[in-house]
Biopython code that builds the backbone (N, CA, C, O; Angstrom):
import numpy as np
from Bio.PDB.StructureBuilder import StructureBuilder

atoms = [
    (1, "UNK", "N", (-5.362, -14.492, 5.657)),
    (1, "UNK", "CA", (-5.193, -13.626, 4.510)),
    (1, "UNK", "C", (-4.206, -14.270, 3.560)),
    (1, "UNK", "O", (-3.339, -15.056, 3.941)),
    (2, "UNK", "N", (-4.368, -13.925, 2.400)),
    (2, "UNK", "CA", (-3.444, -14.694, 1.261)),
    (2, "UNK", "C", (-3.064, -13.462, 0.432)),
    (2, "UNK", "O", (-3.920, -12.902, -0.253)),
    (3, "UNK", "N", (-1.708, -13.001, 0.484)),
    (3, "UNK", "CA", (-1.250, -11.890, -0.235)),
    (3, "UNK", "C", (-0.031, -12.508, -1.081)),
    (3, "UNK", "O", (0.468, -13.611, -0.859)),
    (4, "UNK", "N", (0.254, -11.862, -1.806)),
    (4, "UNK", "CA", (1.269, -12.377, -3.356)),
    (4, "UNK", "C", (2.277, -11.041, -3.476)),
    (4, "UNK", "O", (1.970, -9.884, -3.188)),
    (5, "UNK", "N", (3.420, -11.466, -3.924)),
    (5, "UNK", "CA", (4.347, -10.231, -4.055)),
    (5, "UNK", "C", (5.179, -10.568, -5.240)),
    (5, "UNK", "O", (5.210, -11.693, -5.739)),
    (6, "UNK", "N", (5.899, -9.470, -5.696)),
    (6, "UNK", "CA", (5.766, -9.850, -7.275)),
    (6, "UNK", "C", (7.130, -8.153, -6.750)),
    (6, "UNK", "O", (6.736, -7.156, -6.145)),
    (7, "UNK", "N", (8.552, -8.366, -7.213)),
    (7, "UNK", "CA", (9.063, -7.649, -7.210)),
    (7, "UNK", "C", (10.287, -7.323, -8.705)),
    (7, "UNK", "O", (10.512, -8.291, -9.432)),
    (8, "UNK", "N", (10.864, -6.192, -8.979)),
    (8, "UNK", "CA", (12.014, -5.804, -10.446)),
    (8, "UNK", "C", (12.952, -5.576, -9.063)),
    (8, "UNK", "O", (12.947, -6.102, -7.950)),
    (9, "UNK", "N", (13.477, -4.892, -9.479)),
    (9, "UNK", "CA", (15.026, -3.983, -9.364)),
    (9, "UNK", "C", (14.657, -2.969, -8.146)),
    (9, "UNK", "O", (15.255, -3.068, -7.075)),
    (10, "UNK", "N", (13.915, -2.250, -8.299)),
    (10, "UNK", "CA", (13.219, -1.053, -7.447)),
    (10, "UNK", "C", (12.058, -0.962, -6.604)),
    (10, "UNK", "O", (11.904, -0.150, -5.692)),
    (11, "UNK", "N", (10.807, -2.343, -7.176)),
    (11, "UNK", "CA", (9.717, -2.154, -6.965)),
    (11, "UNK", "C", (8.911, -3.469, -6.264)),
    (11, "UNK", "O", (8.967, -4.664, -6.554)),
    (12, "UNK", "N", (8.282, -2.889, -5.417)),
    (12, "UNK", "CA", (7.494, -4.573, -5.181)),
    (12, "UNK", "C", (6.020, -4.500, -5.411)),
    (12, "UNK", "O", (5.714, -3.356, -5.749)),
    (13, "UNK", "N", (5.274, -5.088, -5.367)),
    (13, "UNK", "CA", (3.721, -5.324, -5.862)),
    (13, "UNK", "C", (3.522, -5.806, -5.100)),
    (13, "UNK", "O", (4.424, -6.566, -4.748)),
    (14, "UNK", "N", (2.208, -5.791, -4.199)),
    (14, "UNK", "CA", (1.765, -6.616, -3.062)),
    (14, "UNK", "C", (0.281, -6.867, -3.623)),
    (14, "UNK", "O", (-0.507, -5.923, -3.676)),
    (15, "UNK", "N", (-0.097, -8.201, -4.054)),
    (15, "UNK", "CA", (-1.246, -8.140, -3.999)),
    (15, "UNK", "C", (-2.113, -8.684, -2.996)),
    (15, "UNK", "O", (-1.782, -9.723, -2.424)),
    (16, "UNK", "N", (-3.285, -8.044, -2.693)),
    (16, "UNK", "CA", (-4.163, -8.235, -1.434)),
    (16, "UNK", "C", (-5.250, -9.291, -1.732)),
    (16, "UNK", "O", (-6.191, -8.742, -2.305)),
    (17, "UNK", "N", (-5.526, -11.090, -1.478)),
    (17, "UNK", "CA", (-6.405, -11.524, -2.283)),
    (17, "UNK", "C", (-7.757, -11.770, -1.195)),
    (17, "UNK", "O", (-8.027, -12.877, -0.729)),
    (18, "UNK", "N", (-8.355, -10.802, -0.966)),
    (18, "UNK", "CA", (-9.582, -10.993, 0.108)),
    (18, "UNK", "C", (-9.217, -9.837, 0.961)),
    (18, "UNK", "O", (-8.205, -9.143, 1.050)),
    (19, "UNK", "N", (-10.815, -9.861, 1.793)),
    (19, "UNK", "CA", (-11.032, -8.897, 2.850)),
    (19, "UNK", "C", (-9.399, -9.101, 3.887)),
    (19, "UNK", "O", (-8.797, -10.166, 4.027)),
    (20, "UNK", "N", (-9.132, -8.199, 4.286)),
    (20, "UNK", "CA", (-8.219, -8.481, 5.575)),
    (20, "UNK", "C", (-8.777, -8.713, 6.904)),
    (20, "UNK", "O", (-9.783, -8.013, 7.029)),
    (21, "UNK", "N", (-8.586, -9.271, 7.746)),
    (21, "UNK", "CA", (-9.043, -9.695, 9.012)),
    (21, "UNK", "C", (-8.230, -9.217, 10.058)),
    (21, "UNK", "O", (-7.069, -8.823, 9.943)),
    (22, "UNK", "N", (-8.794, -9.264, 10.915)),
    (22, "UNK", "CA", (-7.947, -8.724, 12.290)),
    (22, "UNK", "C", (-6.784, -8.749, 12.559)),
    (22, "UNK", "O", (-6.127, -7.841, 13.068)),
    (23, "UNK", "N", (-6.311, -10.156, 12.129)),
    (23, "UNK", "CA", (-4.475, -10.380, 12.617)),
    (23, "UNK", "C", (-3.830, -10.047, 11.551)),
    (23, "UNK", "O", (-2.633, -9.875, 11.780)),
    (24, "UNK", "N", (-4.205, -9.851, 10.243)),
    (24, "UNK", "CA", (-3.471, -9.958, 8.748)),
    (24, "UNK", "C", (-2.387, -8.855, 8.615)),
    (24, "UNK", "O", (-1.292, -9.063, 8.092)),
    (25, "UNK", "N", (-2.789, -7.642, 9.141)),
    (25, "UNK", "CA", (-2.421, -6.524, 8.850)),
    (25, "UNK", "C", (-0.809, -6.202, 9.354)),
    (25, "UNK", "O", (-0.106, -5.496, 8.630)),
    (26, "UNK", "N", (-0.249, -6.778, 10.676)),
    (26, "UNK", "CA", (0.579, -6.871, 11.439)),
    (26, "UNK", "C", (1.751, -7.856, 9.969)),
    (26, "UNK", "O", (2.885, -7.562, 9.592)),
    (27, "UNK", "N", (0.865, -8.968, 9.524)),
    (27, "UNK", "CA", (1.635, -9.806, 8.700)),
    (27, "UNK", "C", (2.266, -9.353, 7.514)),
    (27, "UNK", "O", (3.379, -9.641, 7.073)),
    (28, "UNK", "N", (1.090, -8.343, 6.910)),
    (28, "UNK", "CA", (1.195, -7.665, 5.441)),
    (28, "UNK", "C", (2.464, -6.550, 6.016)),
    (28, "UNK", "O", (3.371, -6.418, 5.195)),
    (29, "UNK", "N", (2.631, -5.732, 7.333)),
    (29, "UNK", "CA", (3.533, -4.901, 7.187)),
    (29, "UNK", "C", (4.803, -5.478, 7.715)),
    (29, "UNK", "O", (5.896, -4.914, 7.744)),
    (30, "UNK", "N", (4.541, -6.551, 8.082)),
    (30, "UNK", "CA", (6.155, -7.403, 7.869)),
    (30, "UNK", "C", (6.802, -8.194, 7.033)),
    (30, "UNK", "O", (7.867, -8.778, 7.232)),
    (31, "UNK", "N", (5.883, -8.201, 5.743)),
    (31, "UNK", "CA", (6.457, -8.464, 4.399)),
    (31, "UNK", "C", (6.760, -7.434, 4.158)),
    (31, "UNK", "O", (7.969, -7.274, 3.989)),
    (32, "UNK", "N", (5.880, -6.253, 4.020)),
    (32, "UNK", "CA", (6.443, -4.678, 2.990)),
    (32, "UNK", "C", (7.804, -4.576, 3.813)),
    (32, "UNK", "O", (8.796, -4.937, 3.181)),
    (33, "UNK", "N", (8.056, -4.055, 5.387)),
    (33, "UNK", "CA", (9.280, -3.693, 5.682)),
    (33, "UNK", "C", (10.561, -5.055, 5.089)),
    (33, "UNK", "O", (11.592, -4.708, 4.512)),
    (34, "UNK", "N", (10.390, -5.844, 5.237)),
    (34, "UNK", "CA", (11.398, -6.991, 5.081)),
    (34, "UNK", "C", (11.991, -6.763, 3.375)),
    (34, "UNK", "O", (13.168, -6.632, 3.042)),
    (35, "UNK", "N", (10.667, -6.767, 2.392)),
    (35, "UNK", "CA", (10.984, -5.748, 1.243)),
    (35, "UNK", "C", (11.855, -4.618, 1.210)),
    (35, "UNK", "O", (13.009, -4.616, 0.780)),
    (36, "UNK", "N", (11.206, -3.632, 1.706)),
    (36, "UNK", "CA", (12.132, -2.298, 1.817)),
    (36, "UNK", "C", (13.915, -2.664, 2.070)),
    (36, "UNK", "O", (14.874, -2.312, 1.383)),
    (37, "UNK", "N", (13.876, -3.381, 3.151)),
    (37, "UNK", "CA", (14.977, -4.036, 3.443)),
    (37, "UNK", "C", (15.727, -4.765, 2.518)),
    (37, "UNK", "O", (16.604, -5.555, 2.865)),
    (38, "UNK", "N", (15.384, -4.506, 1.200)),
    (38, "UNK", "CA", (16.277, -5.890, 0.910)),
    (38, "UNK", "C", (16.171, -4.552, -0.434)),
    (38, "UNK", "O", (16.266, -5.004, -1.575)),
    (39, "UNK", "N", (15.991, -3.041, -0.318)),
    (39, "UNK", "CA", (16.329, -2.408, -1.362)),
    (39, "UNK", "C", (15.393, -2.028, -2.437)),
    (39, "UNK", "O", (15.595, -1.539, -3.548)),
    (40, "UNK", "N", (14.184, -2.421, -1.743)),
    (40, "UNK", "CA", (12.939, -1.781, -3.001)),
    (40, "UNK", "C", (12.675, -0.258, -2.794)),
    (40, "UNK", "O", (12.707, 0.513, -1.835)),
    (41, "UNK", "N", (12.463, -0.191, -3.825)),
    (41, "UNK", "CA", (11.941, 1.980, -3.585)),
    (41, "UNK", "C", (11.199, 2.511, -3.467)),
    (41, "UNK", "O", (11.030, 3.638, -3.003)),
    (42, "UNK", "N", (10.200, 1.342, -4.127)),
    (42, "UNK", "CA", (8.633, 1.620, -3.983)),
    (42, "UNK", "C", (7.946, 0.346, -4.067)),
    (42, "UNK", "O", (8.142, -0.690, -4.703)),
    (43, "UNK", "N", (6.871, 0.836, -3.026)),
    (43, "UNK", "CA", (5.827, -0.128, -2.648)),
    (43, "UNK", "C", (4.604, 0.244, -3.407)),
    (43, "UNK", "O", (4.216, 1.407, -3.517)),
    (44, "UNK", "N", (3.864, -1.049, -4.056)),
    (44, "UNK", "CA", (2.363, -0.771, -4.324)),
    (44, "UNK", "C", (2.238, -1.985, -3.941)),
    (44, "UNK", "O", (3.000, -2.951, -3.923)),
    (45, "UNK", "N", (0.739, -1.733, -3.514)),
    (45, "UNK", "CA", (-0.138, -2.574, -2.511)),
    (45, "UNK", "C", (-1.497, -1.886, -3.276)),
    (45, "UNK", "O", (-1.968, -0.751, -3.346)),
    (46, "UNK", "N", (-1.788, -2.988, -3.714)),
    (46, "UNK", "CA", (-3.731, -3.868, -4.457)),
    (46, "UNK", "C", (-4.292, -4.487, -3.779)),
    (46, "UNK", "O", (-4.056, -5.673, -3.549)),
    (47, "UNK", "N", (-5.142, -3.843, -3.316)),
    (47, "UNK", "CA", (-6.404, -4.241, -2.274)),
    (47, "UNK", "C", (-6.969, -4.817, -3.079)),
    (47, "UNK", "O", (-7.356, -5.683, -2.294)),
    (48, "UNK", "N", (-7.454, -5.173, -4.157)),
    (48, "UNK", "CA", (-8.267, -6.158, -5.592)),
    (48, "UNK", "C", (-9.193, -5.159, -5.513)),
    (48, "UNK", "O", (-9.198, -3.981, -5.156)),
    (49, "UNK", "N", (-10.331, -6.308, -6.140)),
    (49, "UNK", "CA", (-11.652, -5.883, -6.207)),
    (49, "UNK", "C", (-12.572, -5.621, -5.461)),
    (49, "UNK", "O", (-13.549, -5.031, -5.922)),
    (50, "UNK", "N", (-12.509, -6.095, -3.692)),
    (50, "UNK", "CA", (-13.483, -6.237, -3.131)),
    (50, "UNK", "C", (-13.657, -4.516, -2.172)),
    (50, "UNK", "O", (-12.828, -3.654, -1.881)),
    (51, "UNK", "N", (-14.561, -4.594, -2.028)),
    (51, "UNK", "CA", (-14.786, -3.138, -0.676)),
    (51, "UNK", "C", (-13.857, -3.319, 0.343)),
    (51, "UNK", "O", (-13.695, -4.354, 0.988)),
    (52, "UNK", "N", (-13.144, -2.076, 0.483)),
    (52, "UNK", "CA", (-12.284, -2.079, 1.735)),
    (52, "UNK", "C", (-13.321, -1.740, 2.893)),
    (52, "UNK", "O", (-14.303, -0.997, 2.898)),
    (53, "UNK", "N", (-12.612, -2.757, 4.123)),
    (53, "UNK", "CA", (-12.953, -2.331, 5.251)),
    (53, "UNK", "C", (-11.793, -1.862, 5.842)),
    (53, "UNK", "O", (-10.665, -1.605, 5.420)),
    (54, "UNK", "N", (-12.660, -1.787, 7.551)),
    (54, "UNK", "CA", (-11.460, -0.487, 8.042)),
    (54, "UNK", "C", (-10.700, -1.404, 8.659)),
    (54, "UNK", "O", (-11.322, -1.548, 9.712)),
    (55, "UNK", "N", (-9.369, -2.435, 8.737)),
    (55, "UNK", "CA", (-8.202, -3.048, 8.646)),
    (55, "UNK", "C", (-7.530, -2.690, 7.234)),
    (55, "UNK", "O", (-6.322, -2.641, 7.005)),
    (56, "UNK", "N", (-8.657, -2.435, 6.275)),
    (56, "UNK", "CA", (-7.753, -2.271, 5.141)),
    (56, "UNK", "C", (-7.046, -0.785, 5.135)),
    (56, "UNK", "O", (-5.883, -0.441, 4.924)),
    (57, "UNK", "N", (-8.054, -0.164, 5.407)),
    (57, "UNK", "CA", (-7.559, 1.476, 5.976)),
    (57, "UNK", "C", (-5.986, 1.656, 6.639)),
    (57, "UNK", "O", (-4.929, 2.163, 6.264)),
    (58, "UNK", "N", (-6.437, 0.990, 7.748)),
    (58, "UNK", "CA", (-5.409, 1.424, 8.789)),
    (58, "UNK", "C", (-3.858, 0.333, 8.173)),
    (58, "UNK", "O", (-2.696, 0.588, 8.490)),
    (59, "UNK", "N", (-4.170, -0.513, 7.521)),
    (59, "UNK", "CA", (-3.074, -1.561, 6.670)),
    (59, "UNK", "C", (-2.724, -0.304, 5.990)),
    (59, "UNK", "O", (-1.523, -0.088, 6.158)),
    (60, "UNK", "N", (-3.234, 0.516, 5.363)),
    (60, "UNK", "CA", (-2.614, 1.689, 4.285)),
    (60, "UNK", "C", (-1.969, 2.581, 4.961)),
    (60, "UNK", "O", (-0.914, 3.088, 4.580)),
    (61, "UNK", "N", (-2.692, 2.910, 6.279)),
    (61, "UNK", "CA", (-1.930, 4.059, 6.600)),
    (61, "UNK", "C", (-0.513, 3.989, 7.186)),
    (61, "UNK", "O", (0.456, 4.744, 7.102)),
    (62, "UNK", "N", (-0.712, 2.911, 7.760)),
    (62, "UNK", "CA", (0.641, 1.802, 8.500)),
    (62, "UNK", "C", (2.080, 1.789, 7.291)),
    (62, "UNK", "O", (3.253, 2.002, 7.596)),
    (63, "UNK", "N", (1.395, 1.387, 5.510)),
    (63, "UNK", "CA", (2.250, 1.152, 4.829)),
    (63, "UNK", "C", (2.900, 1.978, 4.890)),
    (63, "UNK", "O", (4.081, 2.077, 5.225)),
    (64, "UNK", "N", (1.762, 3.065, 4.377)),
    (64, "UNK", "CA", (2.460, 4.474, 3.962)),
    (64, "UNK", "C", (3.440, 5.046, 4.789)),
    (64, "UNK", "O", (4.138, 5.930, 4.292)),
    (65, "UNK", "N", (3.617, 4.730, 5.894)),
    (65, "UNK", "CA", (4.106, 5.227, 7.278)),
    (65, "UNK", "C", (5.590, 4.628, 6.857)),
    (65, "UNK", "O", (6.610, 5.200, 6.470)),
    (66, "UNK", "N", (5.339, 3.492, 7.051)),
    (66, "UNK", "CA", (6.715, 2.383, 7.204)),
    (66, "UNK", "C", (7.634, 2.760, 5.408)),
    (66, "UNK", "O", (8.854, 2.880, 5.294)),
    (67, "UNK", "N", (6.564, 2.878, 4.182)),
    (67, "UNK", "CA", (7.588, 3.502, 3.343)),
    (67, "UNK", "C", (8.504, 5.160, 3.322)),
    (67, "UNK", "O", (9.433, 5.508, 2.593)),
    (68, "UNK", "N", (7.678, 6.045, 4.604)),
    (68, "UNK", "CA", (7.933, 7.321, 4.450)),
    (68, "UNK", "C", (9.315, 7.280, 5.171)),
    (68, "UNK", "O", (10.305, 7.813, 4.670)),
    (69, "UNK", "N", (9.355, 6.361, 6.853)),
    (69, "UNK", "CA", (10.169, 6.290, 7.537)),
    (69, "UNK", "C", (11.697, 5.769, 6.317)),
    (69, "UNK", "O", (12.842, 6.220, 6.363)),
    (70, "UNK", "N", (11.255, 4.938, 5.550)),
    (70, "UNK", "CA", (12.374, 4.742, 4.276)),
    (70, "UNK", "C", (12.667, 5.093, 3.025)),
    (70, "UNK", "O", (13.216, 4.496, 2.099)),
    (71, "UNK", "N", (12.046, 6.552, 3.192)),
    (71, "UNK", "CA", (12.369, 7.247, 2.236)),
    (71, "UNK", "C", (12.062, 6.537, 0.423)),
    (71, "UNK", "O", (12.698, 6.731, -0.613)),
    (72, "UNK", "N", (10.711, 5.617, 0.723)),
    (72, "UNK", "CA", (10.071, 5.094, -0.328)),
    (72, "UNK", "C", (8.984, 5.275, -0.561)),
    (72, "UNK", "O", (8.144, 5.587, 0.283)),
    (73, "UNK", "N", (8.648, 5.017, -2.509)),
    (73, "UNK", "CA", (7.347, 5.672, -2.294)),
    (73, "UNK", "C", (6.451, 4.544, -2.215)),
    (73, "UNK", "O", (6.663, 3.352, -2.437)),
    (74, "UNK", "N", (5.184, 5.283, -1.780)),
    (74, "UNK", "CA", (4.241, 4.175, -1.604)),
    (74, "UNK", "C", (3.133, 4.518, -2.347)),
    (74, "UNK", "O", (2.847, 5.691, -2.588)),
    (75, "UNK", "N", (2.520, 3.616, -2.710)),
    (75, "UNK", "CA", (1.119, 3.314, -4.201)),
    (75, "UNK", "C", (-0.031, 2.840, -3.600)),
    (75, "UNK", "O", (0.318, 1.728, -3.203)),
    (76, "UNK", "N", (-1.264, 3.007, -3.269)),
    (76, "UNK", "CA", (-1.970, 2.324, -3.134)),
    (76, "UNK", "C", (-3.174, 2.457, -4.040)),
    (76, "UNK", "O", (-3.682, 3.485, -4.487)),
    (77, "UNK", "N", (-3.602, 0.895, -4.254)),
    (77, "UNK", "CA", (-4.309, 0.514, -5.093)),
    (77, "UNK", "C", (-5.550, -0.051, -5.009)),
    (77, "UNK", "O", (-5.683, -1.200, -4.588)),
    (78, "UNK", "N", (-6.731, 0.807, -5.456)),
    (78, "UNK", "CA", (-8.409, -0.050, -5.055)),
    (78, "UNK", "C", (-9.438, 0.547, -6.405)),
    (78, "UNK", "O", (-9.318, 1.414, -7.271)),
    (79, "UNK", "N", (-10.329, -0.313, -6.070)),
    (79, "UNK", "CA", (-11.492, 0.029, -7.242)),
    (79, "UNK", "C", (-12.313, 0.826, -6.984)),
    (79, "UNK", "O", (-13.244, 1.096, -7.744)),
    (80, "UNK", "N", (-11.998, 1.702, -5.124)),
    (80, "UNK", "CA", (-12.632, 2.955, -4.887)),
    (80, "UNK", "C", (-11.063, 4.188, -4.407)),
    (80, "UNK", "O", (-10.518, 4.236, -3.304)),
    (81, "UNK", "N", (-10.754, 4.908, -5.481)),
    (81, "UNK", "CA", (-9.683, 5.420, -5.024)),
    (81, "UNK", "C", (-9.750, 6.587, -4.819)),
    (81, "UNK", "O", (-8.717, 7.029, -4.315)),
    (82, "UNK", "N", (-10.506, 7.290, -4.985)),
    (82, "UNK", "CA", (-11.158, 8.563, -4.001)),
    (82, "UNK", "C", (-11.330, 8.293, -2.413)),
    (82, "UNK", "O", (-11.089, 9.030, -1.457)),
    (83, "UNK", "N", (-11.895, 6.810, -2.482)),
    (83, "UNK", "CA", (-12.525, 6.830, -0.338)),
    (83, "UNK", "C", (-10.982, 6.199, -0.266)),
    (83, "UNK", "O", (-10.658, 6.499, 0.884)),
    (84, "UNK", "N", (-10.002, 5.588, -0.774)),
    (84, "UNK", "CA", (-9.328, 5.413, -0.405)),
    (84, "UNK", "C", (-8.178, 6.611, 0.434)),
    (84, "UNK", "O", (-7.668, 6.624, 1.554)),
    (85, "UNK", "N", (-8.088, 7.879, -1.194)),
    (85, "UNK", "CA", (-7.636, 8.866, -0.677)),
    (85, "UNK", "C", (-8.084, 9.711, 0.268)),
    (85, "UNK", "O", (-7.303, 10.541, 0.732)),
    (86, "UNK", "N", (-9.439, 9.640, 0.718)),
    (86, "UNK", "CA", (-9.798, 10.384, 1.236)),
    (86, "UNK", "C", (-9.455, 9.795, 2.891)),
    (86, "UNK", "O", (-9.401, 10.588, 3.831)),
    (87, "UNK", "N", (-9.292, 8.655, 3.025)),
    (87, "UNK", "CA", (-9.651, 7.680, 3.935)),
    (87, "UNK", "C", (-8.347, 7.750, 4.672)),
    (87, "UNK", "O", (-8.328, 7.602, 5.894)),
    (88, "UNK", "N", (-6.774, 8.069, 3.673)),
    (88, "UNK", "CA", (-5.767, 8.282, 4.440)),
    (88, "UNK", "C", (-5.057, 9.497, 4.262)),
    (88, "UNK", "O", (-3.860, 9.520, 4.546)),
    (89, "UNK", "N", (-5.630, 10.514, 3.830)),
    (89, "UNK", "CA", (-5.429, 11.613, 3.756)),
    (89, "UNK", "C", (-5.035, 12.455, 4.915)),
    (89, "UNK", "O", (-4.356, 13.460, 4.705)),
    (90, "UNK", "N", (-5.477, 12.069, 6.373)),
    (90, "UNK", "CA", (-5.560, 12.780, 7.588)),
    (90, "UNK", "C", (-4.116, 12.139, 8.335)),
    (90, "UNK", "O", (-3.483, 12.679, 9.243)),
    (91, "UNK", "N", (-3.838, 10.953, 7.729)),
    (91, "UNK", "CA", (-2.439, 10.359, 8.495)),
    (91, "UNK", "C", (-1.238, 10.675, 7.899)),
    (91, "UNK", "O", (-0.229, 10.060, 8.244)),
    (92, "UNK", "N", (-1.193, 11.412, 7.179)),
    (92, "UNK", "CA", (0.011, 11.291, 6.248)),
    (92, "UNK", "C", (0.982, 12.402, 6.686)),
    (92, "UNK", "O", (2.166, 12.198, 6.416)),
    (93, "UNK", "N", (0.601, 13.789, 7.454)),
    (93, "UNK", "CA", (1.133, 14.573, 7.533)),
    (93, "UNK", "C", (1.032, 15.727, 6.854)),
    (93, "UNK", "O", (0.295, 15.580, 5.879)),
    (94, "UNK", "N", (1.698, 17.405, 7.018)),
    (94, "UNK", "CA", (1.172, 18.035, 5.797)),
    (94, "UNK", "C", (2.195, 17.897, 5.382)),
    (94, "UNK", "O", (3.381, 17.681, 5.629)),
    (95, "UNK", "N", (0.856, 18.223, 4.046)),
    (95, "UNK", "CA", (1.609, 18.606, 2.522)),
    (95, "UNK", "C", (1.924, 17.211, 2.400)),
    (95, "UNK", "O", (1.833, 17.464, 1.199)),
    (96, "UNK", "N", (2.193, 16.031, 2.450)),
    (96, "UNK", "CA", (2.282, 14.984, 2.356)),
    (96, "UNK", "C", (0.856, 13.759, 2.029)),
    (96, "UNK", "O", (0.110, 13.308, 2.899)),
    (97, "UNK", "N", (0.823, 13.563, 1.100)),
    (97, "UNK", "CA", (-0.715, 11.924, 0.420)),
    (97, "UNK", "C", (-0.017, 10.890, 0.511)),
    (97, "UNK", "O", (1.155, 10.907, 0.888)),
    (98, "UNK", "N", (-0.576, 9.981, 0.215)),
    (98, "UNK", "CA", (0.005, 8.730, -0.088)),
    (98, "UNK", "C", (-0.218, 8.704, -1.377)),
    (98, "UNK", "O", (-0.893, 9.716, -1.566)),
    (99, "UNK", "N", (-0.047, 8.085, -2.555)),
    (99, "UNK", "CA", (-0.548, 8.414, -3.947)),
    (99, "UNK", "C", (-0.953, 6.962, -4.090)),
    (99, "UNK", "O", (-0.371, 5.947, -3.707)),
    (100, "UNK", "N", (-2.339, 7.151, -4.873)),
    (100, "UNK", "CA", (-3.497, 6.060, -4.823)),
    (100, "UNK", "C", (-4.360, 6.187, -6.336)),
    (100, "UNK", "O", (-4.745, 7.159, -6.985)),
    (101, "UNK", "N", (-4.418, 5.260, -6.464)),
    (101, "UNK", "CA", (-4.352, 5.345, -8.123)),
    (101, "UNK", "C", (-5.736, 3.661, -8.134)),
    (101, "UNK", "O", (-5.944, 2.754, -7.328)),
    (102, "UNK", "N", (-6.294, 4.005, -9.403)),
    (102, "UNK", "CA", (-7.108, 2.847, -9.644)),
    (102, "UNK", "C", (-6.769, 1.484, -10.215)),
    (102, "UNK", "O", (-7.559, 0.542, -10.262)),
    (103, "UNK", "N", (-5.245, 1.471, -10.736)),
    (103, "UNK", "CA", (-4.900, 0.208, -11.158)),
    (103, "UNK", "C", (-3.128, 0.034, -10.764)),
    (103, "UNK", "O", (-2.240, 0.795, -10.377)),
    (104, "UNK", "N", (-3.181, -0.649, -10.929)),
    (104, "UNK", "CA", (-1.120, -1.034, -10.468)),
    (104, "UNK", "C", (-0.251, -0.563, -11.720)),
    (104, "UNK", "O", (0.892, -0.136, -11.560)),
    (105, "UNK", "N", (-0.604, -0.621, -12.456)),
    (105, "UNK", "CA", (-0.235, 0.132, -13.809)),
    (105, "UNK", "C", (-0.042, 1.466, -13.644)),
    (105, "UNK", "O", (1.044, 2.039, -13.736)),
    (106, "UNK", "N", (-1.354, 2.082, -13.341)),
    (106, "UNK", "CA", (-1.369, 3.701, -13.111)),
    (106, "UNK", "C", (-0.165, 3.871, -11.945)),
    (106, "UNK", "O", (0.855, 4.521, -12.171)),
    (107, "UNK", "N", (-0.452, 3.140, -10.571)),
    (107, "UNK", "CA", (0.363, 3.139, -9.500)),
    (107, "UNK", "C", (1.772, 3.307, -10.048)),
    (107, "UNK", "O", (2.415, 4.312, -9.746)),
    (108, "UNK", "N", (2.198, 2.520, -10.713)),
    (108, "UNK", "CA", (3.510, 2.006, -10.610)),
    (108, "UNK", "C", (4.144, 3.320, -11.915)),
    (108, "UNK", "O", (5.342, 3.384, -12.192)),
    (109, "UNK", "N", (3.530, 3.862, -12.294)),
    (109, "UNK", "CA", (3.722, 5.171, -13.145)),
    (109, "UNK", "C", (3.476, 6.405, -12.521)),
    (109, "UNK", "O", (3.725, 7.522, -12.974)),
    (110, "UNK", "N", (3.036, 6.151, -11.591)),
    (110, "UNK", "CA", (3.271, 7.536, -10.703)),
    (110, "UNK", "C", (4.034, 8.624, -9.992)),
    (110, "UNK", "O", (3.405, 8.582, -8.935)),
    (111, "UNK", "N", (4.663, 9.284, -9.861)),
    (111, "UNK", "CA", (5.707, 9.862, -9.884)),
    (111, "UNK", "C", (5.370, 10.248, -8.132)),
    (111, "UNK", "O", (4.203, 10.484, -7.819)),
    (112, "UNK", "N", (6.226, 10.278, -7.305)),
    (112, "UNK", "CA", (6.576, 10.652, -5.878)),
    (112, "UNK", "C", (6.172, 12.169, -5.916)),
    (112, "UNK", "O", (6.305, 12.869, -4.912)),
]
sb = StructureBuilder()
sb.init_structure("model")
sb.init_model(0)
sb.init_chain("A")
sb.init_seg("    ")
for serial, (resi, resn, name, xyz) in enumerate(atoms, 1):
    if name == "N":
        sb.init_residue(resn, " ", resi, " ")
    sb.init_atom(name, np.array(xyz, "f"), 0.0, 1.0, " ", f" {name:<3s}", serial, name[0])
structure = sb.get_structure()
């Protein structure tokens, strides 16, 4: 997997460049925490353009997890963001989404 990160003051950007594969996912959430760690507030993570499969799923629900445990918010980003929401809607807890938006722009303007 080949992912890119792109961080300000508060925020990091993760971009996702391809399908994820079996081992990737373990990798992608030890960049986001190592992030968090070093003082970001919020995470967005761009799956690109391609169809998520289900590593990409469970990569979201994992994020979302690891930003809640740090009291950060988390963004996720795809070109299907309905199956996305719908897809991690059941892990999050109640009364609790992950907020999932169609572009990193929208993401990163989103309010917690």
């Amino acid at each position: 997997m080949v992912f890119s990160m792109a961080r300000d003051a508060h925020s990091v950007v993760v971009t996702v460049h391809g399908p994820l594969a079996a081992d990737d996912p373990p990798v992608l959430c030890r960049a986001v925490e190592e992030q968090l760690r070093r003082h970001a507030r919020r995470v967005v993570v761009d799956f690109g353009p391609g169809e998520l499969g289900p590593a990409a799923f469970r990569t979201a629900v994992r994020i979302d997890r690891i930003c809640r445990a740090r009291e950060a918010v988390c963004a996720l980003v795809s070109i299907d963001p309905d199956r996305l929401s719908q897809a991690t809607a059941g892990s999050a807890g109640v009364g609790r989404r992950p907020l999932v938006a169609s572009s990193v722009a929208a993401a990163l303007s989103l309010d917690a």
